[in-house]
N, C-alpha and C positions, 0 to 999 in steps of 0.2 A: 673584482666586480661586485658593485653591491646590490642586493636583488630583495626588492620588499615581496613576502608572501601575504596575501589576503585571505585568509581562509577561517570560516569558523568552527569547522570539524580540526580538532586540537590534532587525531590521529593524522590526517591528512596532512597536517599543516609541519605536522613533526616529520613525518616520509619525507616530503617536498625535502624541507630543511636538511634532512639528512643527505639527499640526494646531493642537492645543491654543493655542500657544503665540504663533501667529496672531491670535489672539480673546482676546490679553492676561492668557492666566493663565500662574501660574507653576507648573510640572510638576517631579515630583522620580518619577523610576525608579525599580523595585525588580525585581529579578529570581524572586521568591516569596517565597510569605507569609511564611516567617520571616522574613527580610529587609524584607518591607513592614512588620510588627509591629514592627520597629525601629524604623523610620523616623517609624511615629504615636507614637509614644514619645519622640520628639526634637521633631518639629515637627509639632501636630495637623492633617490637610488638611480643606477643607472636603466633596471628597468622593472616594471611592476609585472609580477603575476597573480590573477586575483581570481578567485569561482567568482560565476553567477551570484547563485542563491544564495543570500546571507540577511540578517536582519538588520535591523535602522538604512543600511543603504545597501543596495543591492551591486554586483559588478558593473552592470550597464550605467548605471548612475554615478559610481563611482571614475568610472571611464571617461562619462561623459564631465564631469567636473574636475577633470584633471586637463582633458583635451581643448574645455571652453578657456584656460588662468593659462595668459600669458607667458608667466612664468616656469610655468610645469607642460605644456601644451608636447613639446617635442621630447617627454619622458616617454620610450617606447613600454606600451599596455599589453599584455596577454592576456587575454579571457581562456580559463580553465573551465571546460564543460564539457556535458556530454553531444550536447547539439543533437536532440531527437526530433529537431521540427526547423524547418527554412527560416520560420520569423526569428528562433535565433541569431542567424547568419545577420538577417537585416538589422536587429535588434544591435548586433555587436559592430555593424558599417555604420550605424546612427552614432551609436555614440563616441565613434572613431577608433573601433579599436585596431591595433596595428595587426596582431595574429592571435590564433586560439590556439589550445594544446589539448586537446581530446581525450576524454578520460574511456577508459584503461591507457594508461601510458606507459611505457615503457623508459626506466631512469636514462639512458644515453643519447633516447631522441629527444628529453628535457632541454639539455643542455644547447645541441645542435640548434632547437628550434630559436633558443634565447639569441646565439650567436649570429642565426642568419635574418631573426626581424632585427637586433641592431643594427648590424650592414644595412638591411635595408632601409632604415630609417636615416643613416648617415647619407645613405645615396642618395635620397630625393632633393627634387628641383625646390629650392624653398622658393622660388619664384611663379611653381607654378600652380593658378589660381582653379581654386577645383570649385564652380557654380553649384550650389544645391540641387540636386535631381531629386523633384519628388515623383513618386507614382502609388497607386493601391493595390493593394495587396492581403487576401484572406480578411477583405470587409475593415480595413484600414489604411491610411493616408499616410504615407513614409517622403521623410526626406534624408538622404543620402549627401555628404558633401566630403567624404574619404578622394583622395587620392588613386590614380589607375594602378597605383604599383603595392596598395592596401588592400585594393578589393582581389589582386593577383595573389597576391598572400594567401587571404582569407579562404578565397575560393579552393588555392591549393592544399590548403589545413584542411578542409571541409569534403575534398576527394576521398579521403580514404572511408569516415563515414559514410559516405556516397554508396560506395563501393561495398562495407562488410552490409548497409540496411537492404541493400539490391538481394542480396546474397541472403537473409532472412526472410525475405518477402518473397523470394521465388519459394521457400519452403514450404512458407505457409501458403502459399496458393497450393501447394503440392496438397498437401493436408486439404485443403478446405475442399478441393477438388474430389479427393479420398474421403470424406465427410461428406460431402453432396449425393455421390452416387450412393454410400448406406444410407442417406435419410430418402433418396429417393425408392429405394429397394421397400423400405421401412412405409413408405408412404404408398406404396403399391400391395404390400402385403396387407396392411390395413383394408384398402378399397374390396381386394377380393373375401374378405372375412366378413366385410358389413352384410354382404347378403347372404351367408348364412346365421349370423347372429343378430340381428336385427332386435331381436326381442330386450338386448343389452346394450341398446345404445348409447342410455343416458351415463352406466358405467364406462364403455368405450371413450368416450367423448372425454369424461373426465378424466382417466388415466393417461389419454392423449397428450393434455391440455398440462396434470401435472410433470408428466416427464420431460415435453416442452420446458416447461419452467427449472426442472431440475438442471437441467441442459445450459438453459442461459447463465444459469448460474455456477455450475460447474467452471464452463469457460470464465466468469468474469473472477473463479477464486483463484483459476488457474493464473491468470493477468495480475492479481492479489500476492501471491506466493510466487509470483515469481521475480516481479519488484522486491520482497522479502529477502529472497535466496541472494539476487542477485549483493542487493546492500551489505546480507552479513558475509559472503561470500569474498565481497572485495575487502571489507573491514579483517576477516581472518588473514588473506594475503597479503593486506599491507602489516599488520602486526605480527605476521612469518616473519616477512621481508625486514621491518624494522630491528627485529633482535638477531637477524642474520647479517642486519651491518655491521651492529654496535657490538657483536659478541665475544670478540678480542677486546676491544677497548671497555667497554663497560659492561660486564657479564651480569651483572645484578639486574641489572634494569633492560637489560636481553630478556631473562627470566621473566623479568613481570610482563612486557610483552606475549610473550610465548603463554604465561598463564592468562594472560586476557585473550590470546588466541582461542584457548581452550574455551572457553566461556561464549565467545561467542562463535565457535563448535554444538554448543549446547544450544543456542537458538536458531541454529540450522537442524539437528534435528527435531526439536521440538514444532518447527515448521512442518518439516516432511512428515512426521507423524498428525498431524492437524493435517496435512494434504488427504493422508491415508482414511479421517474419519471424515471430511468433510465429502470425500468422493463416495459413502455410503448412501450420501440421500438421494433419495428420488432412482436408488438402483431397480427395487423392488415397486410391485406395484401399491398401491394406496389399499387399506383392508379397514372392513368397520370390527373393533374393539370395545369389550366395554370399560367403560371410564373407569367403574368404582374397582373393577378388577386390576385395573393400569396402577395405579394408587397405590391398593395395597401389595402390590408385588413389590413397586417401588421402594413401601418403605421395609418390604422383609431386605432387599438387597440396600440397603443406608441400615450403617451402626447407629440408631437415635436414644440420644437419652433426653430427650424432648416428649412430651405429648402430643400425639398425631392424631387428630379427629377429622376420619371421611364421610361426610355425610350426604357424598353424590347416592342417591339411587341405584340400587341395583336393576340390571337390564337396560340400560342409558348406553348408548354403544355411539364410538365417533367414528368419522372416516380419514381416516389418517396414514399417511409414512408410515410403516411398520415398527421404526424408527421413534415411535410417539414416550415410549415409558420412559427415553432415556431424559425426554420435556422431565415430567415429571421426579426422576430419580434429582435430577438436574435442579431443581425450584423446590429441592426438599433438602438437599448438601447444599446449597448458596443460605438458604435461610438460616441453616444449622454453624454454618461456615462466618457472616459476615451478619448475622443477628443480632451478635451480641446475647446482653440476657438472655434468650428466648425460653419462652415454656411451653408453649404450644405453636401447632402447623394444623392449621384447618383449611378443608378442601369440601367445597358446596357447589353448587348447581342454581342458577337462577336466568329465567329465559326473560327477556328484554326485546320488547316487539316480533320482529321476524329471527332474530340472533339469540343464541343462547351463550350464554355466559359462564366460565369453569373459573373459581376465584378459587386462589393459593393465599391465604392471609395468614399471618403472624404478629406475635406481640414483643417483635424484636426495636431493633435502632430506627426501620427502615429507611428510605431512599434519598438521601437530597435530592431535593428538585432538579439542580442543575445535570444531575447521572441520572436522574431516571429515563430519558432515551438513549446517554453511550452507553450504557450496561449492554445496549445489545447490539453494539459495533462491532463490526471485528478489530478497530487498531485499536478499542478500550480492553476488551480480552486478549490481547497479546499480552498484557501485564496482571490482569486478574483471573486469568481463567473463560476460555472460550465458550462454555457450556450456554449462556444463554443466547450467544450468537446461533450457535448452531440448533438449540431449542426454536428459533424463530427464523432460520430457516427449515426446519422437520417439520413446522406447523406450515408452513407459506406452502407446500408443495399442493395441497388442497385446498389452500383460498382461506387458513384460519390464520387470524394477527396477536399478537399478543403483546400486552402493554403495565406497566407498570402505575397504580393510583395511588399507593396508600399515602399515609399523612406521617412527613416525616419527624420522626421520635415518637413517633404510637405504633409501629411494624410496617410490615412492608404487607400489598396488596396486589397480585400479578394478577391479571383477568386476561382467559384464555377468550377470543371472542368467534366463535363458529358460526358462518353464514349459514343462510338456509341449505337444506338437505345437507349437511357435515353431522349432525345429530337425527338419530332415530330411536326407537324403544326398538330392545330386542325382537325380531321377527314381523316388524315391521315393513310392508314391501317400499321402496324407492320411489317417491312421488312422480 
């Protein structure tokens, strides 16, 4: 049997092949659909299995330009995906495809599943005329013109998912329900405190208001990391599993598997350790500091063989995540780190209408334009360093932003920017 794979993840596309190739058919790779379109056009397979997601043509497009040409129309298609949303389903009956194969898969329901959509595609009525059904669906217009014995398929691929998301959504309702009743305990405790503390309300409000925020955010890193785990997780299993085929027959290239296992081993924990620092913020409550103090702590704990000039004011105090000097520690090792030349780090204070301003400047490389907002992504710090993702969220907990100016190849310029009431003079009362 010859079985074209479409995939652009190389590891993936090697698994499949291996699997395959096991159970005696002969496999030929394409890395997307233009590139597979080539390849039916040299040598017809008997049937295609392709992912989704891929660049210049995606699987539904490529499906569908196989199923519109005559000549290729009755090549039975596999869509290889995860299927986390119905529009896929419909996405893959538009463009005809015959079945999907659901990823985590397992190697000997691969095969099974190749063997029973070509029976079925052998079986059908080629006489029988299947009218376009359109209808709407999730604020878009669909039209459907598969076969009764495609969408039987399809729908029976799509059970099992059915099946394990039921089965994660009763959890999390469990959870949210066990999360409801502490915010509601939490929201009760509060009411009965207001009226003995009343005289603190504008600090109540605010500690409220940032834990809140820590809160949303928590959950959306949790959703973050856990897409993370999940991808190097599956990439660790299939590059087990790959040097566990080949380990008789080609033991060298097992090894290097097994060592690229390892590797990315190393960005699973380097994950869970970033879960571990990121769940720090927003634990404690919010405290006022003083700045020039924050600073020079910072720079005793950084090895500098740079010039450090603090010329905030003493008595200058912000309100912040307790969490604030590691901002600082953090925009004093980046500058030291990716400066280049640098000879000096200066840190000043200047108030700008109702906001006051904490400028971190240097006479290093600084910023190209085009990084000076992914600096402080998280999927740009997964390959340089997370420190100023997590700097700007320590500052976000209390309403301050921070953004990058300086003019790049004259240094770099970070302006911390603190709304009203975030800065006070020491012993100052709370407006």
């Amino acid at each position: 049997m010859n079985i074209l794979v479409v995939e652009d993840s190389r590891t993936q596309a090697q698994y499949l092949r291996y699997i395959l190739e096991e159970e005696g058919c002969r496999v030929v790779l394409a890395e997307n659909g233009v590139e597979a379109l080539k390849e039916i056009e040299k040598d017809r397979p008997d049937v295609v299995l392709t992912d989704v997601v891929m660049p210049e043509m995606d699987g539904y497009e490529l499906c569908h330009a196989i199923k519109q040409n005559v000549e290729t129309k009755e090549i039975p298609v596999i869509l290889v995906t995860q299927l986390f949303d119905p529009v896929d389903v419909i996405k893959g009956l538009e463009a005809g495809a015959d079945n999907f194969i659901i990823k985590p898969y397992e190697p000997g329901f691969i095969h099974s599943r190749i063997n029973s959509t070509i029976l079925s595609v052998k079986g059908r009525d080629p006489d029988e005329e299947c009218a376009g059904l359109e209808f709407d669906f999730s604020g878009s217009r669909h039209v459907i013109t598969a076969n009764r014995l495609q969408i039987i398929n399809i729908l029976l691929s799509t059970y099992e998912i059915a099946v394990r998301k039921n089965s994660e959504l009763e959890e999390a309702h469990d959870r949210l329900n066990s999360l409801n009743e502490k915010l509601q305990e939490a929201v009760e405790d509060l009411k009965n405190t207001n009226i003995e503390l009343e005289q603190e309300n504008v600090e109540r409000r605010r500690v409220e208001k940032a834990l809140a925020d820590a809160n949303k955010k928590l959950q959306l890193m949790t959703t973050i990391t856990r897409h993370d785990l999940l991808n190097q997780l599956t990439a660790l299993r299939e590059y087990v599993e790959l040097g566990e085929i080949i380990k008789d027959k080609e033991p060298e290239k097992a090894w290097s598997h097994i060592n690229s296992a390892a590797k990315v081993l190393g960005q699973v924990i380097n994950t869970v350790r970033f879960t571990g620092e990121y769940q720090k913020i927003g634990v404690k409550s919010p405290v006022w500091q003083e700045i020039r103090a924050l600073v020079n702590k910072s720079q005793e704990n950084s090895s500098l063989n740079v010039s450090l000039e603090n010329d905030i004011p003493g008595g200058v105090e912000i309100y912040a995540d307790p969490l604030i000097e590691r901002v600082f520690t953090n925009l004093i090792g980046n500058a030291v780190r990716y400066g280049g030349k640098i000879t000096t780090i200066k840190f000043g204070l200047n108030e700008e209408g109702d906001a006051w301003h904490i400028l971190c400047e240097d006479d290093g490389i600084g910023i190209p334009a085009d990084e000076k907002e992914k600096i402080f992504t998280y999927e740009y710090g997964i390959n340089t360093g997370l420190g100023l993702f997590l700097s700007r969220e320590i500052l976000a907990i209390t309403g301050i932003t921070i953004q990058e100016t300086g003019e790049p190849g004259r240094g770099a310029c970070f302006e911390i920017i603190c709304p009203p009431g975030s800065i006070r003079r020491a012993g100052t009362p709370e407006e």
